[in-house]
C-alpha positions as a printed NumPy array, in Angstrom:
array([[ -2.067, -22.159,  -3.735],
       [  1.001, -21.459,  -1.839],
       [  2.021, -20.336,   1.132],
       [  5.384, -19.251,   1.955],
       [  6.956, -18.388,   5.357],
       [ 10.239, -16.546,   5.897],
       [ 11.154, -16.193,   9.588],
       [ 14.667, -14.118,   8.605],
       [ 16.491, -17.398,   9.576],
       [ 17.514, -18.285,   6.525],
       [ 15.164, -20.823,   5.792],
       [ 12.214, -20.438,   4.004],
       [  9.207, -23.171,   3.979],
       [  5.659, -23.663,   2.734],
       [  2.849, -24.46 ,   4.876],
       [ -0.37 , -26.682,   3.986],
       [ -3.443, -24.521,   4.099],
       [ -7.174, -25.068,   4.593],
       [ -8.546, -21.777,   3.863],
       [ -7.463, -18.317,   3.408],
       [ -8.829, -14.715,   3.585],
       [ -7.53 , -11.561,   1.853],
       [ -9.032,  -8.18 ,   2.287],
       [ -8.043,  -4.973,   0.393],
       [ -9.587,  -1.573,   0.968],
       [ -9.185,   1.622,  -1.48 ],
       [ -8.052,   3.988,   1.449],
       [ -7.096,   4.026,   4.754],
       [ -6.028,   0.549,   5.642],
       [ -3.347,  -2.173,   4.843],
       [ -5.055,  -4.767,   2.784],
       [ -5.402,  -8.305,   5.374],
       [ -4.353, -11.871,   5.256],
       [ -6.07 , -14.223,   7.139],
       [ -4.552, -17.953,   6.667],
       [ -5.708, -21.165,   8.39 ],
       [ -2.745, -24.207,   7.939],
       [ -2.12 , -27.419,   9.202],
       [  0.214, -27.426,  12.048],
       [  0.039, -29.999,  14.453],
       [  4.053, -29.391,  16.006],
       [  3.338, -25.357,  15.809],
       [  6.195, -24.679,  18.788],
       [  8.753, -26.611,  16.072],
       [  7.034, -24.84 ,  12.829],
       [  6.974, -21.662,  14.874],
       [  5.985, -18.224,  12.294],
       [  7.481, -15.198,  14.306],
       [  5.899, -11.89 ,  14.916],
       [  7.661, -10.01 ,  11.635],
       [  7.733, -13.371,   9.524],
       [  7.396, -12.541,   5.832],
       [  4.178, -13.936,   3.992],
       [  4.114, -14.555,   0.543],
       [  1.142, -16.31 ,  -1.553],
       [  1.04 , -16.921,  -4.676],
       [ -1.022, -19.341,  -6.981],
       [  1.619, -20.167,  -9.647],
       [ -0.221, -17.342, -12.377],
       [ -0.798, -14.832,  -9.912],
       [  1.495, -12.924,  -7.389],
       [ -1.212, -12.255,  -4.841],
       [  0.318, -10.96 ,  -0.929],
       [  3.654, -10.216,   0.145],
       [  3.686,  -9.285,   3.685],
       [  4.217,  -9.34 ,   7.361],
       [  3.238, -11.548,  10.123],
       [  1.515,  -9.306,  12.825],
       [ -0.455, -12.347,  15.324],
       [  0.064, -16.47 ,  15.308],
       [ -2.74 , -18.472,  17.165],
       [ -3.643, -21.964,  17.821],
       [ -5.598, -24.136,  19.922],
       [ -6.033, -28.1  ,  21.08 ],
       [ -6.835, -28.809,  17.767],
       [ -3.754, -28.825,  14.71 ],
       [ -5.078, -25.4  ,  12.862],
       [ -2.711, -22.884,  13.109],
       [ -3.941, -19.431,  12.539],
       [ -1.935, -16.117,  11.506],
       [ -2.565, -12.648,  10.334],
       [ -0.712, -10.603,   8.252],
       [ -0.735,  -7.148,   6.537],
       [  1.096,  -5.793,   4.048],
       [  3.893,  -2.88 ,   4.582],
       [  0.837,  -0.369,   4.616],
       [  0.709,  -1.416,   8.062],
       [  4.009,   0.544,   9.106],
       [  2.033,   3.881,   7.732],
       [ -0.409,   3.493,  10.626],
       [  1.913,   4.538,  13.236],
       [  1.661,   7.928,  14.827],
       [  4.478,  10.938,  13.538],
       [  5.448,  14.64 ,  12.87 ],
       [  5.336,  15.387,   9.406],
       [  6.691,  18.319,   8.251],
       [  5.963,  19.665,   4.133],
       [  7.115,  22.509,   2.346],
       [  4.395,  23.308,  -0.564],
       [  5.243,  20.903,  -3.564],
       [  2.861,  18.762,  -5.867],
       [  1.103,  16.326,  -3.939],
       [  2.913,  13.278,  -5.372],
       [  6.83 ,  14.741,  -4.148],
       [  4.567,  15.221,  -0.785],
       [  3.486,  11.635,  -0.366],
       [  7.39 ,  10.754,  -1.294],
       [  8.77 ,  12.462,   1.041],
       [  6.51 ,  10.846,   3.604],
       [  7.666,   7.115,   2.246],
       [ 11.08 ,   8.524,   2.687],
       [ 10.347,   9.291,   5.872],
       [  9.867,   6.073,   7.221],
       [ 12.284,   4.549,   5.322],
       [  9.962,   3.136,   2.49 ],
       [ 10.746,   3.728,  -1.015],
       [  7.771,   4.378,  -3.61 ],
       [  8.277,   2.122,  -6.993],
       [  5.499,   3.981,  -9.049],
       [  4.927,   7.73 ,  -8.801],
       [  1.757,   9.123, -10.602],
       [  1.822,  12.703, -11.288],
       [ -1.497,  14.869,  -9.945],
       [ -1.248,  18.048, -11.126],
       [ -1.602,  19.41 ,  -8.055],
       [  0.773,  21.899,  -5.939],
       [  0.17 ,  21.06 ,  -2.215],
       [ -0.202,  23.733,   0.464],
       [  2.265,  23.227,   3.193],
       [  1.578,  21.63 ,   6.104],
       [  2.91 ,  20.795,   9.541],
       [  0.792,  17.107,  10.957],
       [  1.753,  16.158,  14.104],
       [  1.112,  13.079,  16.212],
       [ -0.848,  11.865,  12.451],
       [ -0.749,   8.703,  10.98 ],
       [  1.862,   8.625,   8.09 ],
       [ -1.145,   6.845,   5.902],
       [ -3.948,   9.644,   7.087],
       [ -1.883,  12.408,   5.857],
       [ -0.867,  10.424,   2.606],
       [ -4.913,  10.379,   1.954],
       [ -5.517,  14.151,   2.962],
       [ -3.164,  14.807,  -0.033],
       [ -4.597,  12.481,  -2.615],
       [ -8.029,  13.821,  -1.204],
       [ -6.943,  17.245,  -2.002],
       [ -5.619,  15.869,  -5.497],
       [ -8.492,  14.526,  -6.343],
       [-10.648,  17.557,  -5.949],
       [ -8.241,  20.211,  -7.971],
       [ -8.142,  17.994, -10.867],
       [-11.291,  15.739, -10.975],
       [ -9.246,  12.686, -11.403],
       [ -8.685,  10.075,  -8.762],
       [ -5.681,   8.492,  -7.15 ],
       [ -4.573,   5.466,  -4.751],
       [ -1.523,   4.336,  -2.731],
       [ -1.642,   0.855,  -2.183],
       [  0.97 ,  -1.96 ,  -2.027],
       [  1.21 ,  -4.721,  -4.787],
       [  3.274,  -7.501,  -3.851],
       [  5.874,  -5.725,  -1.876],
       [  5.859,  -2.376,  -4.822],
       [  4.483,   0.45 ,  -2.83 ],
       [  2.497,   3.096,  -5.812],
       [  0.838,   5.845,  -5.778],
       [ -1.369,   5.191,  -9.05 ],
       [ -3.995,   7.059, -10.931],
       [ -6.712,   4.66 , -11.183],
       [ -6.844,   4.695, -15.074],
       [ -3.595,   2.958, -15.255],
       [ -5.046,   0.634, -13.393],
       [ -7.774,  -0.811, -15.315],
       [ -8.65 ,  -4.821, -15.961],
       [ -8.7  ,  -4.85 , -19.679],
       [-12.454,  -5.238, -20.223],
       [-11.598,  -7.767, -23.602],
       [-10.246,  -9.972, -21.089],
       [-12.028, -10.38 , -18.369],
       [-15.395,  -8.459, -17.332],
       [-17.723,  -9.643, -14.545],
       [-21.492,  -9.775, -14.767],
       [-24.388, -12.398, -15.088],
       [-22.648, -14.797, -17.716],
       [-19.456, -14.314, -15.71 ],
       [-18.44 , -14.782, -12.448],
       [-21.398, -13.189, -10.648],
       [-24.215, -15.26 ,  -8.618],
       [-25.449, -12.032,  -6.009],
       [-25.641,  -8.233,  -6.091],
       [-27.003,  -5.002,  -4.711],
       [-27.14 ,  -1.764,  -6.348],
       [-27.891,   1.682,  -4.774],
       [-27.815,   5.444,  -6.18 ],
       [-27.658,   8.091,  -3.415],
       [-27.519,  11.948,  -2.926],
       [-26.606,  11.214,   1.27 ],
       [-23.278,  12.87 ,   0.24 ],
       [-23.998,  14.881,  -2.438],
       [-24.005,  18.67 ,  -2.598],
       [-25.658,  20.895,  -4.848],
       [-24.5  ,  24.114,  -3.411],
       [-20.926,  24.958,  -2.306],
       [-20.293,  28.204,  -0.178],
       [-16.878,  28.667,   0.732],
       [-16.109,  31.575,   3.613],
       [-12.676,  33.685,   2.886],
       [-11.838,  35.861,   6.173],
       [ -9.735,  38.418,   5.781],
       [ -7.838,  39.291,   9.342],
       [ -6.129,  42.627,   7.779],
       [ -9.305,  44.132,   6.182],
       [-11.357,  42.814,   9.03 ],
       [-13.516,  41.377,   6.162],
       [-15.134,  38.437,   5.049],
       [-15.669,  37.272,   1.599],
       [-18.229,  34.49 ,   0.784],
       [-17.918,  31.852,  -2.362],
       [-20.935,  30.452,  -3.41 ],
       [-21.392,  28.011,  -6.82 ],
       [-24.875,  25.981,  -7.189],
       [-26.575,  23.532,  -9.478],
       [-29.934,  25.065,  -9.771],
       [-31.501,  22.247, -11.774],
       [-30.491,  19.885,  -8.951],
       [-31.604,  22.469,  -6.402],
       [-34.949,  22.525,  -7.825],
       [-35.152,  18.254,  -7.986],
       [-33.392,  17.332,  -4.779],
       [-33.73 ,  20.348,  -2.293],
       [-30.643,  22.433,  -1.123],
       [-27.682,  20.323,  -0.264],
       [-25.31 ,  22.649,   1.095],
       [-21.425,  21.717,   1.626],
       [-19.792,  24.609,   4.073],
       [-16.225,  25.488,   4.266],
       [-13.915,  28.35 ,   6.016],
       [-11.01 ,  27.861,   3.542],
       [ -7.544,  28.938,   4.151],
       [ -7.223,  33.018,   4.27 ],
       [ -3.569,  32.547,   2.618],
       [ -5.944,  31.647,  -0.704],
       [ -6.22 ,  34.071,  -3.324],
       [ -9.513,  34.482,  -4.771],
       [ -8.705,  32.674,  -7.773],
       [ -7.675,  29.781,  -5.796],
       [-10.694,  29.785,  -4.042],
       [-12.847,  30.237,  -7.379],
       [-10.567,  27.224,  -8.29 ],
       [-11.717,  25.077,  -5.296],
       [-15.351,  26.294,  -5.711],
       [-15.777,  24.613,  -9.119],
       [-13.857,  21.904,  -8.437],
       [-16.057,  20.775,  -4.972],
       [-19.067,  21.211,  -7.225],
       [-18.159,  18.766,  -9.583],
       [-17.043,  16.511,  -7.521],
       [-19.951,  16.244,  -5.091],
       [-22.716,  17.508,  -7.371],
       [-23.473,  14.105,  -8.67 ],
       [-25.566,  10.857,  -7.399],
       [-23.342,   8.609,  -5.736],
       [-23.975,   5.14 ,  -7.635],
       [-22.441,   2.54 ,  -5.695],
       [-22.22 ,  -1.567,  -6.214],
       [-22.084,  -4.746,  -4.205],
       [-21.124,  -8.438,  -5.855],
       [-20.755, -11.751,  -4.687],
       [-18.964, -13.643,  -7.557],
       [-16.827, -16.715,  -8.171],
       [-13.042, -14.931,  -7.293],
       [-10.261, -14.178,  -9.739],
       [ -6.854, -12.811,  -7.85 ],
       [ -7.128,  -9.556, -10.645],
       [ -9.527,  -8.187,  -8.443],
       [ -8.584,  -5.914,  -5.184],
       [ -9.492,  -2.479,  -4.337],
       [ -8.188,   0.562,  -5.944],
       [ -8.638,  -1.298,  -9.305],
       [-10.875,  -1.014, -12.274],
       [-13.378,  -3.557, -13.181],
       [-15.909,  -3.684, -16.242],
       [-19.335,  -4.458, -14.788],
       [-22.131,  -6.145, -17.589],
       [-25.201,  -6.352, -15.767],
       [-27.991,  -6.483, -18.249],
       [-31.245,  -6.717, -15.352],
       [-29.643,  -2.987, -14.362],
       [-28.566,  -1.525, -17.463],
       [-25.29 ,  -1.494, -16.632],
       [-22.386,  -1.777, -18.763],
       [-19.323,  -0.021, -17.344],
       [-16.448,   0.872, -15.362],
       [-16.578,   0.493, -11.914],
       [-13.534,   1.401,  -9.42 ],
       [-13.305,  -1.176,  -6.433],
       [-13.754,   0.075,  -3.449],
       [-13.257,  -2.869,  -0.888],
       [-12.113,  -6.432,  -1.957],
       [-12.703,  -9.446,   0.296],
       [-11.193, -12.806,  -1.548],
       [-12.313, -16.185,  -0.152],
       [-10.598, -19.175,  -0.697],
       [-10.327, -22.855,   0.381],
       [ -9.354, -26.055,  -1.835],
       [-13.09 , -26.456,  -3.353],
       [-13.669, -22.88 ,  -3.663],
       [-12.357, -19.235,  -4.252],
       [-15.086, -16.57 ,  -3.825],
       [-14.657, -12.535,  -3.733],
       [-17.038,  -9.851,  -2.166],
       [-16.857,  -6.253,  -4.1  ],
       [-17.907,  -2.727,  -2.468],
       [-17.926,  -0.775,  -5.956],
       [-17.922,   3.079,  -7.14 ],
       [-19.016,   4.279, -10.389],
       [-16.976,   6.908, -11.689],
       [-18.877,   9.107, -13.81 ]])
């Protein structure tokens, strides 16, 4: 494993650590580095707020980031925390969007705060516009691939790779299942597995008003069948009155097959391999649970000291 510190002094030096923590999360957050070192003259072998963090393990380039908090006590363990350039997306702004797909949208956001996007996936989907102000950069980024993913059924993430800021669709971003799978002969000693309606919805009624007519139109789609087996799950929505009723229909169908489904959802404990973070796709073989699949990663927690390197999934079936 190694650890490399760049205080933007020109120099550029490794440090000896004792254990290390890396957490990635599909949405919403920066993905985490938590390193423990050696550092028993820490005011000499200072890391500076801003310091650039890279670790790699010689076959895998596995965090590039920044250095948000150093600590250290009596003892010679130096700890420091750093996050990767997601973190500048968490900072409150005005953002200001003409209607254009969703992925010139999230672009123009990057732009905005002076970060440049190295893989662009296109959605299919023509963005409203919008006016957010005092939001974080990374919240609106998500209320667009939100959006995306409901017009067109397919899913999308923006996450950071090494210092490449993407906005992917997930099935580019599949492990190769010949290579590497995880499941009882591989890699996995714990799980938990869970199928939910909580946040499902059978029934989708979507209110239209219109101010000129003095009118109000009502939407409704429904899974009967489901109706019948799990009781009326209703999802209720005043949608934009700028929609035409064809967008609306549009939006109807597409919020009913998004949420009119069990939510199956995954939790491993397993030996770690650096492949692995959220927003990627794993193969899951778990013969005890019939499964033998896909599953998107959700939230990644890697684990690692000189004896041992561990990982801790949150997964999503995507059906």
């Amino acid at each position: 494993m190694e650890v490399l510190i760049d205080n933007r002094d020109g120099a550029i030096y490794e440090v000896p650590v004792t254990s290390l923590s890396w957490k990635t999360e599909k949405r919403g957050k920066a993905s985490e580095l938590n390193v423990s070192m050696l550092n028993p003259e820490p005011l000499k072998n200072k890391v500076v707020s801003g310091a650039i963090v890279r670790v790699t393990d010689g076959t895998h380039k596995i965090f590039y980031g920044y250095s948000f908090k150093a600590e250290f006590g009596k003892s010679s363990e130096f700890k420091i925390t750093a996050y990767d350039q997601l973190k500048y997306f968490m900072y409150n702004d005005t953002f200001v969007l003409k209607s254009m797909p969703a992925e010139a949208a999230i672009t123009q956001i990057c732009n905005q705060l002076g970060r440049k996007l190295s893989a662009v996936a296109a959605t299919g989907f023509k963005a409203p516009a919008m006016i957010e102000e005092d939001k974080k950069a990374l919240d609106v980024i998500m209320k667009y691939i939100d959006s995306a993913i409901v017009a067109t059924n397919q899913s999308f993430v923006f996450m950071d790779n090494f210092g490449a800021l993407g906005l992917h669709n997930i099935k580019d971003l599949v492990i190769d299942p010949t290579t590497f799978y995880i499941g009882e002969e591989s890699l996995l000693y714990d799980f938990d597995y869970s199928v939910s309606i909580e946040d499902s919805y059978n029934r989708i009624k979507l209110v239209l008003d219109d101010k000129e007519k003095s009118k109000r139109r009502v939407f409704i789609a429904q899974d009967s069948n489901n109706i019948a087996k799990w009781g009326r799950l209703q999802f209720y929505k005043k949608v934009d009155e700028n929609m035409t009723s064809a967008q609306v229909e549009s939006l109807l169908d597409a919020l009913l097959t998004t949420h009119n489904k069990e939510k199956k959802e995954l939790s491993l404990k397993c030996l770690g391999d650096w492949r692995v973070r959220a927003g990627k796709m794993v193969f899951i073989f778990i013969e005890k649970l019939g499964l033998k699949k896909l599953f998107l990663v959700e939230a990644c927690t890697h684990d690692w000291s000189p004896n041992v390197h561990t990982m801790s999934l949150d997964l999503k079936v995507i059906s």
